[in-house]
C-alpha positions in Angstrom: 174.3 49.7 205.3 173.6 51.7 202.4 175.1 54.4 203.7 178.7 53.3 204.3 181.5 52.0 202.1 183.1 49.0 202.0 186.1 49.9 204.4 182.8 51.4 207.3 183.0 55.1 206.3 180.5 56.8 205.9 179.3 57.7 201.8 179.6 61.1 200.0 175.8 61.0 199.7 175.1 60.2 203.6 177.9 63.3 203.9 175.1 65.9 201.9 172.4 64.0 203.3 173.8 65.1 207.2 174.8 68.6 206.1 171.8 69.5 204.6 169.8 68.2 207.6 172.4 70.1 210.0 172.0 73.3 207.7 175.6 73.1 207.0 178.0 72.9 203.4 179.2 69.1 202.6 183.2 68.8 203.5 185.0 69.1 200.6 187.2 65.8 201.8 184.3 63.3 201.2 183.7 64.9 197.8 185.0 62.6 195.7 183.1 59.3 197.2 180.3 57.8 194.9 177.0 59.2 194.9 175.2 56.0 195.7 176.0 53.0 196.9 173.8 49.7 195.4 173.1 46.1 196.3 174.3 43.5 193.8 173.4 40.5 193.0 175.8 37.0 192.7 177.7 37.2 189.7 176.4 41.0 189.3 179.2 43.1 188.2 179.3 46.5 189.9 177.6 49.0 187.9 179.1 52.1 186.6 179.1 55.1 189.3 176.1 57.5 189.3 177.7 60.6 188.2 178.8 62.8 191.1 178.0 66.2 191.7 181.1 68.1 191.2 182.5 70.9 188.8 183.0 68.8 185.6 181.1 66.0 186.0 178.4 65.5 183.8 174.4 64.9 184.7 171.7 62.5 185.4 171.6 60.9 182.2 168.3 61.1 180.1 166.6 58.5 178.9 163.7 58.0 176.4 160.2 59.5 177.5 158.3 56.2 176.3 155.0 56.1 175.2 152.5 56.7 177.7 153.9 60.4 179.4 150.5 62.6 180.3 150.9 66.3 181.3 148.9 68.1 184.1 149.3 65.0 186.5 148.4 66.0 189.8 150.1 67.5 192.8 150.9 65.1 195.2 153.8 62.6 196.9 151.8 59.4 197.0 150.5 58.0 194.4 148.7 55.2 196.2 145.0 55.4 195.8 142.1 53.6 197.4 142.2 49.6 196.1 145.8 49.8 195.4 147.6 47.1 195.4 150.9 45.7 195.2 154.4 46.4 197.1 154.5 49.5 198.7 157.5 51.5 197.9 159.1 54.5 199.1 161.6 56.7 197.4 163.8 59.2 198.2 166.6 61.7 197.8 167.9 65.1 196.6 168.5 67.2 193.6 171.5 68.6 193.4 172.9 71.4 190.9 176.8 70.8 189.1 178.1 71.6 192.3 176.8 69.7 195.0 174.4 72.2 195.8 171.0 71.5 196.4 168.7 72.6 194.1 165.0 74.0 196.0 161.3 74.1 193.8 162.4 71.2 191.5 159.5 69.9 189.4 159.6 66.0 189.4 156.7 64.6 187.5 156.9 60.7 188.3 154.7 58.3 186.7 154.7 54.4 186.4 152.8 50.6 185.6 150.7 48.8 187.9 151.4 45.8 189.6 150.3 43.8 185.9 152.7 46.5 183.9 149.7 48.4 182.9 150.0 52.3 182.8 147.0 54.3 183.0 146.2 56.2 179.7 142.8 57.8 180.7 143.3 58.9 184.0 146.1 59.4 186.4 146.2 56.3 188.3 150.6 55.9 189.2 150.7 59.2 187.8 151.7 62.8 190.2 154.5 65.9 190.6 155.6 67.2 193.4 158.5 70.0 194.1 161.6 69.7 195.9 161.4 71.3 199.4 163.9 74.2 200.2 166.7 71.4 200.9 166.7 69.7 197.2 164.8 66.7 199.1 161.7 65.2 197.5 160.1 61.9 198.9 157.3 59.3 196.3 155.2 56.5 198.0 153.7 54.1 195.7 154.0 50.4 194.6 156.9 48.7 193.0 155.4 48.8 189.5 154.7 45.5 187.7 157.0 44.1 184.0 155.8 45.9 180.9 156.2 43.3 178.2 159.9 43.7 176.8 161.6 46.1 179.6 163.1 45.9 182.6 161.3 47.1 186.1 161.2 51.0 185.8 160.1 54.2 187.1 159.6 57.3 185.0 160.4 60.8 185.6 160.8 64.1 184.3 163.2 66.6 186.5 163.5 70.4 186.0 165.0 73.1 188.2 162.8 76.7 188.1 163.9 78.3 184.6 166.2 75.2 183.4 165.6 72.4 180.6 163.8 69.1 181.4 165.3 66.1 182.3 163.2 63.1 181.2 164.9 59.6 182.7 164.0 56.3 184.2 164.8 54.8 187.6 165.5 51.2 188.4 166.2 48.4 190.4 168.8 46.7 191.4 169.0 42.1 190.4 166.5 42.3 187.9 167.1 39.8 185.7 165.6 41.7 183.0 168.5 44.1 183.5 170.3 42.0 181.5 168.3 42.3 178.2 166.7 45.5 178.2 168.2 47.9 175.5 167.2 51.2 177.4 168.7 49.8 180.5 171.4 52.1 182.1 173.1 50.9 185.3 173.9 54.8 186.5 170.2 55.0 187.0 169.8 51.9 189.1 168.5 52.9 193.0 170.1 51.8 196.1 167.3 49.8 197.3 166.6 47.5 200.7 163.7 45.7 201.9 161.5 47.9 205.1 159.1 45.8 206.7 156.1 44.2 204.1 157.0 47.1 201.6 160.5 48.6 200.1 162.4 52.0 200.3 164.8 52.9 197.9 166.7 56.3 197.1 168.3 58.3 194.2 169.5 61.5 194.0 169.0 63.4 190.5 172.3 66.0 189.4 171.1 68.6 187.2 173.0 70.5 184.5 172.3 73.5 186.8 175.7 75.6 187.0 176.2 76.4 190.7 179.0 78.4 192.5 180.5 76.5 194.8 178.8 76.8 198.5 180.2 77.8 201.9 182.5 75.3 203.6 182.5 74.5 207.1 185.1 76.4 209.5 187.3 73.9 211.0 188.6 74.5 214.7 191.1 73.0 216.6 189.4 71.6 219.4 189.3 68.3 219.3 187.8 67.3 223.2 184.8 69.6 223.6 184.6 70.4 227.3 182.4 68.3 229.6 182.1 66.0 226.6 183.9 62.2 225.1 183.1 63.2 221.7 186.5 64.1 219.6 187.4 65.3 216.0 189.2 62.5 214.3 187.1 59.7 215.8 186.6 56.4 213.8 183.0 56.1 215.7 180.8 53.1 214.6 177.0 52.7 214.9 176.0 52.1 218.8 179.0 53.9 219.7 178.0 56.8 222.4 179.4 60.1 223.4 178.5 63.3 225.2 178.8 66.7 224.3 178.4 69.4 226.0 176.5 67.4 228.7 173.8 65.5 226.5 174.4 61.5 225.4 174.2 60.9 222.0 174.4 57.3 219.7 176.0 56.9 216.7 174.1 56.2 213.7 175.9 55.2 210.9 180.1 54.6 210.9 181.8 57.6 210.2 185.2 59.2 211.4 184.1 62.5 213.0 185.4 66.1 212.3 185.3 69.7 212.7 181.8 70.4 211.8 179.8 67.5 212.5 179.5 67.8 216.4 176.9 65.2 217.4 174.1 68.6 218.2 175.0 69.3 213.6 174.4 66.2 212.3 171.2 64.6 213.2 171.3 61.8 210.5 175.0 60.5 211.9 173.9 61.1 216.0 170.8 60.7 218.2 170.2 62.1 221.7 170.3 59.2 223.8 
């Protein structure tokens, strides 16, 4: 799962992902987890981290505009048009501020190839913006764009918070082989990818150089066995796994060892009324 790490609990970016859908601050103790996990290939070595958001850490990193940018793209989150064709492809995620805070009305201005690695240079075919909505999250259906001759499989974006610089970078995927021997390449920009149905959805979330104070944590309690309910703080609970609380059923989601905080009614993306 994309969401977990290696030892089954859950990721710091599945931590925002649930706070910010619960309307809560991210625990500080999962802070330090990386951003995004990725799927590798044999022989693949593991990519650098995606820089976290945290005080001191530094950005997205930028990355060369290319040739074919257009301004006044339009407003929308899909760019599939009628007689489009190719892999569908959804992606995903949140911008996030220098610390961890999510960053609402960010401009991303995406724009890509075709299936054949063609970009569109007289109208705006693979070509939109759209703003992040009040909780950093943004969302882009298109295709999985085709090989330009000489690079690598790549999206292109340009990020900016209201009133802050532009971030101009590229997205990629992960076992490309041209990943290998393209010079702009940058494994801290690859997405966390997986196959869904006929199509693909992958996610990324962008960190700003956007100064932030740090945001509300959480108050912790000491109850550990709500009343009338199985669900307990300090839980190792694994997807499948069900609970009550407070007299609903709930299932798991995703593996995660519960806490003050995230009561199965908070975090929507870890539980699910049964």
């Amino acid at each position: 799962m994309d969401n977990e790490t290696s030892t089954g609990h859950v990721t710091r970016k599945a931590v925002l992902r649930a706070a910010l859908a619960a309307g809560i601050a991210a625990p500080t103790v999962l802070m330090g987890v990386p951003a995004l996990a990725r799927t590798l290939t044999t022989g693949e070595a593991p990519p650098q981290l995606t820089p976290e958001c945290d005080d001191g850490d530094d950005p997205t990193p930028p990355q060369t505009e290319g040739p074919y940018f257009k301004p006044n793209s339009p407003l929308r989150t899909s760019l599939l048009e009628s007689g489009a064709v190719g892999v569908r492809l959804t992606v995903s995620g949140y911008v996030f501020g220098l610390a961890c805070r999510p960053v609402a009305g960010a401009l991303l201005d995406f724009w890509q190839a075709d299936t054949n690695g063609a970009y569109d240079n007289t109208g705006f075919r693979f070509r939109g913006h759209q703003f992040t909505d009040a909780q950093g999250a943004f969302r882009l259906t298109t295709i999985v764009p085709g090989l330009y001759p000489g690079r690598t499989r790549h999206l292109h974006v340009k990020v900016q918070a209201p009133g802050r610089p532009v971030l101009t970078s590229q997205l990629y995927f992960p076992g490309e082989p041209r990943n290998n021997t393209d010079s702009i390449f940058d494994a801290r920009l690859l997405m966390s990818v997986r196959d869904a149905g006929a199509g693909k959805e992958a996610a990324f979330d962008f960190v700003l150089n956007v100064p932030q104070n740090p945001g509300p944590t959480p108050t912790a309690t000491a109850t550990t066995q709500p009343p009338g309910g199985s669900w307990a703080a300090g839980t190792a609970y694994r997807a499948g796994d069900r609970v009550t609380y407070g007299g609903p059923a709930y299932v798991c989601l995703q593996a995660h060892t519960s806490q003050a905080g995230w009561e199965p009614p908070n975090v929507p993306a870890l539980w699910r009324l049964s």
